[in-house]
N, C-alpha and C positions, 0 to 999 in steps of 0.2 A: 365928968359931969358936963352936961350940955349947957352951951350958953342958953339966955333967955329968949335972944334974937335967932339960935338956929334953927333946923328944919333935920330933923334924922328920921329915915324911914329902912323899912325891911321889905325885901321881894324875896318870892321865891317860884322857880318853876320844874314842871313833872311832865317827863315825855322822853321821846327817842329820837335821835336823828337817823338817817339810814343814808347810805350809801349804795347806788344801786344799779345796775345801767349807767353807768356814769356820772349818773344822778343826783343830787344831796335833795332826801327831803328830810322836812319834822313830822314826827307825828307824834299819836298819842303812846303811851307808855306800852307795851305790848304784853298783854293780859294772856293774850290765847296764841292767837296767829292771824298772818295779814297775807297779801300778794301785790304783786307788783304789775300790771294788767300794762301789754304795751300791743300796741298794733303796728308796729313797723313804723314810727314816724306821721303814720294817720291823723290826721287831729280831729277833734271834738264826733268822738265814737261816741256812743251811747252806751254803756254797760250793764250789765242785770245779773243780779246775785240771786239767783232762786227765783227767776222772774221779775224782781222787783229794782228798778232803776238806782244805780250807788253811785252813777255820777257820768264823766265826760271826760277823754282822753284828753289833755291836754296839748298845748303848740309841738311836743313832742312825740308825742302817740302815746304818752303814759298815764297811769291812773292808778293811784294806792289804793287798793281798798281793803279797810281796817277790818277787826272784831270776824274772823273767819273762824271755823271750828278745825282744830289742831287734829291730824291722824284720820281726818275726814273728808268723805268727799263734799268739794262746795261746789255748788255748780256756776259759772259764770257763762256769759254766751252776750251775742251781739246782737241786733235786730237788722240784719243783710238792708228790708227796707226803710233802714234809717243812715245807711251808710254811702258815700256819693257812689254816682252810676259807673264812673271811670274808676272805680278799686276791684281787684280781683280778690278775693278770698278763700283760702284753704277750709277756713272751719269756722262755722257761726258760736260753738260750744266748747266745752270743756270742762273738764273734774280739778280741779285744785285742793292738793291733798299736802298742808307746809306741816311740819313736823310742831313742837309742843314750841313756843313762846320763842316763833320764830315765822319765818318765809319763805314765799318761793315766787319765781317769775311765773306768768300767766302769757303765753305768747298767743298773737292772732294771726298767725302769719298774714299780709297781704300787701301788695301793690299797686298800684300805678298803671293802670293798662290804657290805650285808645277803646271808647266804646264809641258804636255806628249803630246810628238809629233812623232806617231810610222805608221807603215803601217800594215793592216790587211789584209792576205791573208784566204782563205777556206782550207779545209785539203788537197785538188787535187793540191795546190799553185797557182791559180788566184787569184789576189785581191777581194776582196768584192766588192759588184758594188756600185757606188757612187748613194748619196741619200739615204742608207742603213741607218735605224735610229736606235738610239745606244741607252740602258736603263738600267740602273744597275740592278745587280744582287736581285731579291725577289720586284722590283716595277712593276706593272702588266699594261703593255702596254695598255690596252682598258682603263685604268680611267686613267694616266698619259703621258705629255707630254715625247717626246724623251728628252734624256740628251743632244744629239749631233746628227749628222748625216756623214757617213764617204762621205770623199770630192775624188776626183777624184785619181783613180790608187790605192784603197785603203786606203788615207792616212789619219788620223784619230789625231785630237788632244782635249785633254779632258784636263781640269782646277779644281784644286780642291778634288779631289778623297782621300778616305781613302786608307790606306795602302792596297796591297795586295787584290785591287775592282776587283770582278769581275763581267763581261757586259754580255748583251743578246744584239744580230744585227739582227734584223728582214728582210728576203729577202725570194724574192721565195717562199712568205705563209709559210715560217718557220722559226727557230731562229736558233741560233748558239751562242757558248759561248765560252768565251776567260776568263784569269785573268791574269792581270798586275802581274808583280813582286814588288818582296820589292823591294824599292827603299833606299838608304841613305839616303838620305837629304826629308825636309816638305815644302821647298822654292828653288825656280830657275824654271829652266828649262832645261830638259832632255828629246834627244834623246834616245828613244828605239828601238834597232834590232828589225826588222818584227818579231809581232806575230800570230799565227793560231786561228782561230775562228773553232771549232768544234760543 
């Protein structure tokens, strides 16, 4: 029997931990089915469950997202223009199908590239006319697609490039050649001053 002076209380709680990636989270007790949504160390992605926003990749690129339908497809996908300029991406989508009153990973694959966002003028100083298709230096336009194509007023952004790449711009039944400069940095994204296509 309790003294008069004491304090005696009851708790109690309902839910799951998971282990996962590495990962420890808690969740809620797992009714159906869940997934484990990672983008490669990405942080704060935007996620969409049938269109509809379930949340934001975490300091790690992860995101639980609970109450999925078991033996079913669930659609999750990513919004490309919600995600920084400097990440490359394999796939904006995918079908997430975890088994009964369990999970499965959800992967996005992507990375970390250099993106270059510069404007291409001709040697007279006009821009390059937009639609202009853009192909690195020594790949032979008739058996390869364009790498890119310059977008309006010249301006031109390319993802991915070796140091020091230089491009052929096909216009006017002929080509023209530019080469990027070194750059510092292998990741981000960097403005470049107008360069000349000759």
């Amino acid at each position: 029997m309790a003294k008069a002076d004491s304090t005696t209380g009851f708790g109690g709680a309902n839910g799951s931990v998971l282990l996962m990636e590495r990962h420890l989270f808690a969740m809620r007790r797992v009714e159906d089915a869940f997934a484990l949504v990672s983008t490669d160390g990405v942080a704060n992605v935007p996620i969409l469950q049938e269109n509809r926003l379930v949340g934001h990749t975490d300091e790690n690129g992860l995101l639980l997202v609970n109450r999925l339908n078991a033996l079913q497809n669930n659609r999750l996908s990513i919004d490309p223009l919600q995600t920084p300029p400097d990440v490359r991406m394999e796939r904006t989508q995918l079908d997430a199908v975890p088994t009964s009153r369990s999970g499965t990973l959800a992967r996005f694959p992507m990375r970390a590239v250099l993106s270059v966002q510069t404007t291409v003028s001709n040697a007279d100083g006009t821009p390059v006319a937009a639609g202009s298709p853009v192909w690195l230096q020594g790949v032979d336009p008739d058996t390869s697609a364009a790498l890119t194509v310059v977008g309006y007023e010249g301006m031109l952004y390319l993802q991915d490039l070796p140091p020091g790449a230089r491009l052929r711009i096909r216009q006017n039944g002929g080509y023209c050649e530019l080469e990027l400069p070194e750059l510092p940095t292998s990741t981000g994204f960097v403005e470049l001053e107008g360069v000349t296509c000759r």
